[in-house]
PyMOL commands that place a pseudoatom at each C-alpha (Angstrom):
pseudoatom trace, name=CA, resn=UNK, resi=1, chain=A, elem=C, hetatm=0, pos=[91.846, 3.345, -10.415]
pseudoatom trace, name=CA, resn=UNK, resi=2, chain=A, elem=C, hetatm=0, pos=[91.147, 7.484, -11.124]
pseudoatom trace, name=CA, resn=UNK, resi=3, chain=A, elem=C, hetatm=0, pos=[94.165, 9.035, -12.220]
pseudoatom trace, name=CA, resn=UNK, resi=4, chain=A, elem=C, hetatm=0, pos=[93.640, 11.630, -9.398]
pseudoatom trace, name=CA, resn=UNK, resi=5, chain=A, elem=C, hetatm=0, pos=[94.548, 8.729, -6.498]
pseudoatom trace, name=CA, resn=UNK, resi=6, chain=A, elem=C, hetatm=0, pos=[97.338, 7.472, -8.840]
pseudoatom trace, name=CA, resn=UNK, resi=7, chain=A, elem=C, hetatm=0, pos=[101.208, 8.473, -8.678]
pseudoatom trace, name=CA, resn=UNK, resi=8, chain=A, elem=C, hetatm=0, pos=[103.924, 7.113, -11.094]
pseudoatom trace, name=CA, resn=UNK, resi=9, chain=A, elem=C, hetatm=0, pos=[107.104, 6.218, -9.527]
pseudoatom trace, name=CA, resn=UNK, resi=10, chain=A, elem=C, hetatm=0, pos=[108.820, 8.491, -11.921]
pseudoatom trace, name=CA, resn=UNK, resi=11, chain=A, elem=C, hetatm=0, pos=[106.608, 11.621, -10.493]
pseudoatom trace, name=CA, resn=UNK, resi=12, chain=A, elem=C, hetatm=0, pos=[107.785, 11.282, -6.884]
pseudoatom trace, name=CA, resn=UNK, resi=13, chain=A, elem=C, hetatm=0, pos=[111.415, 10.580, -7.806]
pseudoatom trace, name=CA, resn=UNK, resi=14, chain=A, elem=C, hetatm=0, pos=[110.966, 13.525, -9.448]
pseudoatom trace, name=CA, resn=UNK, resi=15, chain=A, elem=C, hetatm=0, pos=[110.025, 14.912, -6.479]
pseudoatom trace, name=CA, resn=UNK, resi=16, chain=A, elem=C, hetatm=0, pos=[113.064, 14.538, -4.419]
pseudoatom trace, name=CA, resn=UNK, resi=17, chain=A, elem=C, hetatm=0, pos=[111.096, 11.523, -2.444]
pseudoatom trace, name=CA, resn=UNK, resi=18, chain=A, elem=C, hetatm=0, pos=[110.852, 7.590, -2.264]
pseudoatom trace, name=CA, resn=UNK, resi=19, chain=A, elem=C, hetatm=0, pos=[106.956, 6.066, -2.672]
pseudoatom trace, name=CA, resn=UNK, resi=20, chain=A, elem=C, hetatm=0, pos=[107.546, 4.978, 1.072]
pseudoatom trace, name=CA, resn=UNK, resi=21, chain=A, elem=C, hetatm=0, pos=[108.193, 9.054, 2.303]
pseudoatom trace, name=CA, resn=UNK, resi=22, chain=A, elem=C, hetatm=0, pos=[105.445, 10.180, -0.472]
pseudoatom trace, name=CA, resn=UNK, resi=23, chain=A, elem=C, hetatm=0, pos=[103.019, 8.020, 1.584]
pseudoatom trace, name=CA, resn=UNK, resi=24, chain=A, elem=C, hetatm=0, pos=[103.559, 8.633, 4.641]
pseudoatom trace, name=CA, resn=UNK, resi=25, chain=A, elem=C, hetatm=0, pos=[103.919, 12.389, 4.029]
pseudoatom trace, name=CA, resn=UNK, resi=26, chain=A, elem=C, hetatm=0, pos=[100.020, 11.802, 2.138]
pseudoatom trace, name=CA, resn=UNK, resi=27, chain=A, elem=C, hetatm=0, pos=[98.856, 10.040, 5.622]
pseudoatom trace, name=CA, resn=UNK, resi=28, chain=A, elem=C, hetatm=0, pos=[100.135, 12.686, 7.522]
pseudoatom trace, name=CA, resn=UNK, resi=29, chain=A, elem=C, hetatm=0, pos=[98.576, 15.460, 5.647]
pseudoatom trace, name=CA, resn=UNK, resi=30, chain=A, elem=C, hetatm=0, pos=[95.381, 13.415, 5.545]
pseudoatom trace, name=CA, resn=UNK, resi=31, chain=A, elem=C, hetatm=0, pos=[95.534, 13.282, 9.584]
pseudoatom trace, name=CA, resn=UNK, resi=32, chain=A, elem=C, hetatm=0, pos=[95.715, 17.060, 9.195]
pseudoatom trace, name=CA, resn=UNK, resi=33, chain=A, elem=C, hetatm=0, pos=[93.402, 18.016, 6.687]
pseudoatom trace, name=CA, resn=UNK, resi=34, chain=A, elem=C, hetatm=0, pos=[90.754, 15.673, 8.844]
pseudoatom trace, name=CA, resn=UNK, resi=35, chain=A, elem=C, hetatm=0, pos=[91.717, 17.312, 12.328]
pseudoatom trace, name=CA, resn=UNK, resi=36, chain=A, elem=C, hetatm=0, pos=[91.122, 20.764, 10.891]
pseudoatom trace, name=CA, resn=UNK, resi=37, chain=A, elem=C, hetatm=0, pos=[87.268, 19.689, 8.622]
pseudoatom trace, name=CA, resn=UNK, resi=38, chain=A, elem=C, hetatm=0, pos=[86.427, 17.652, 12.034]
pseudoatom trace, name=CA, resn=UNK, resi=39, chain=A, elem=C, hetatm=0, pos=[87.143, 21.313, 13.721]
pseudoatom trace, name=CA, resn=UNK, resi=40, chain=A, elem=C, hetatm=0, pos=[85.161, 23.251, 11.180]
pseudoatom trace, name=CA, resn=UNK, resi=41, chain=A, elem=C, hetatm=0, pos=[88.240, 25.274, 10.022]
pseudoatom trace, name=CA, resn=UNK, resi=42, chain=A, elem=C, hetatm=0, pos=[88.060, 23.569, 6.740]
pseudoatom trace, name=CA, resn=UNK, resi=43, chain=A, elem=C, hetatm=0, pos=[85.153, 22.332, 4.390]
pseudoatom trace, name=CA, resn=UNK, resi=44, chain=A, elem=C, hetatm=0, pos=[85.932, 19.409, 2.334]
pseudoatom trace, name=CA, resn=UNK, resi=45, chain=A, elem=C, hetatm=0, pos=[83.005, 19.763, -0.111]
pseudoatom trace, name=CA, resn=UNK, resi=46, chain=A, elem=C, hetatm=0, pos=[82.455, 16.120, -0.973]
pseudoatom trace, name=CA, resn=UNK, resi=47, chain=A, elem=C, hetatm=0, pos=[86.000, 15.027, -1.417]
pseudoatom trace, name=CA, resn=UNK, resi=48, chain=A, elem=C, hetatm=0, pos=[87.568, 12.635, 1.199]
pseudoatom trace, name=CA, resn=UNK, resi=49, chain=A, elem=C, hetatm=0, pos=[91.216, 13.877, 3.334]
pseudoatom trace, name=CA, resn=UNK, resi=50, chain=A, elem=C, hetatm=0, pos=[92.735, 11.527, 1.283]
pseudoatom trace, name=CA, resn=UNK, resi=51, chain=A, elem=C, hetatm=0, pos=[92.224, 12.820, -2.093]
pseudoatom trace, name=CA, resn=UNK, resi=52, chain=A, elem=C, hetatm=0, pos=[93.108, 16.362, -0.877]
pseudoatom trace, name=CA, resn=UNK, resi=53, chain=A, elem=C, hetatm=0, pos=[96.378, 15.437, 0.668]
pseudoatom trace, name=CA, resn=UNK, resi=54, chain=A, elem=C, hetatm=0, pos=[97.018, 13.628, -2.419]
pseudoatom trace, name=CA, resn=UNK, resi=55, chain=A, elem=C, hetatm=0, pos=[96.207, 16.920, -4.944]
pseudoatom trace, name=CA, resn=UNK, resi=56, chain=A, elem=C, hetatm=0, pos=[98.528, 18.574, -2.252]
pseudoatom trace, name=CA, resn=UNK, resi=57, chain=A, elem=C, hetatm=0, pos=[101.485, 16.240, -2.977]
pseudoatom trace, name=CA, resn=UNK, resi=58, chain=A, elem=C, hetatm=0, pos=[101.215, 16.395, -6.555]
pseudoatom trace, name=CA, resn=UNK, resi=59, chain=A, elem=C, hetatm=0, pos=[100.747, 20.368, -6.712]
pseudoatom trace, name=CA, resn=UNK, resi=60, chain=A, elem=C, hetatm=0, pos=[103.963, 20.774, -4.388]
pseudoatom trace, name=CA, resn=UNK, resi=61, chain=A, elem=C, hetatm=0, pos=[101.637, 22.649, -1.933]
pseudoatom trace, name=CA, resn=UNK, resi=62, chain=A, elem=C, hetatm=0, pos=[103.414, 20.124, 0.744]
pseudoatom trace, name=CA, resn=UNK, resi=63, chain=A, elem=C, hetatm=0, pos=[106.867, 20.808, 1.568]
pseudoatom trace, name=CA, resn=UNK, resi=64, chain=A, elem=C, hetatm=0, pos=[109.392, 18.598, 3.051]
pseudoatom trace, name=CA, resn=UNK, resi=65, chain=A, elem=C, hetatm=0, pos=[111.680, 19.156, 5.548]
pseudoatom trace, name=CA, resn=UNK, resi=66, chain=A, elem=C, hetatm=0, pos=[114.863, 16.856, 5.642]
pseudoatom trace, name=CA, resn=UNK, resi=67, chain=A, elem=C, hetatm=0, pos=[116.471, 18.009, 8.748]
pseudoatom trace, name=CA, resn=UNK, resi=68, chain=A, elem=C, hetatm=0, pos=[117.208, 15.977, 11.378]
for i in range(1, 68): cmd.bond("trace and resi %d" % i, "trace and resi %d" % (i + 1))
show_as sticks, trace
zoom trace
């Protein structure tokens, strides 16, 4: 497995998050970052939604809201 599709447990603990709310935050950005290529707002350049919502997560460039 690529280190860029792999997280360490430690890494999203560190984060604030359990590796249950670290993936479904990923999916959901995923959904997003497909909508808005599909659209033509955004150009992917090769890599898959996936791998971009991931490099999101792990820059912090997603932020979570825990209000109810």
């Amino acid at each position: 497995m690529t280190q860029k599709l792999h997280f360490d447990p430690d890494e999203i603990y560190a984060k604030g998050m359990s590796p249950f709310e670290a993936v479904v935050i990923a999916a959901q950005e995923a959904r997003f970052i497909n909508e808005q290529s599909r659209l033509g707002f955004l150009e992917l350049e090769g890599e898959k939604p996936t791998t971009v919502a991931l490099d999101r997560l792990r820059a912090g460039k997603i932020t979570v809201s825990t209000e109810e």
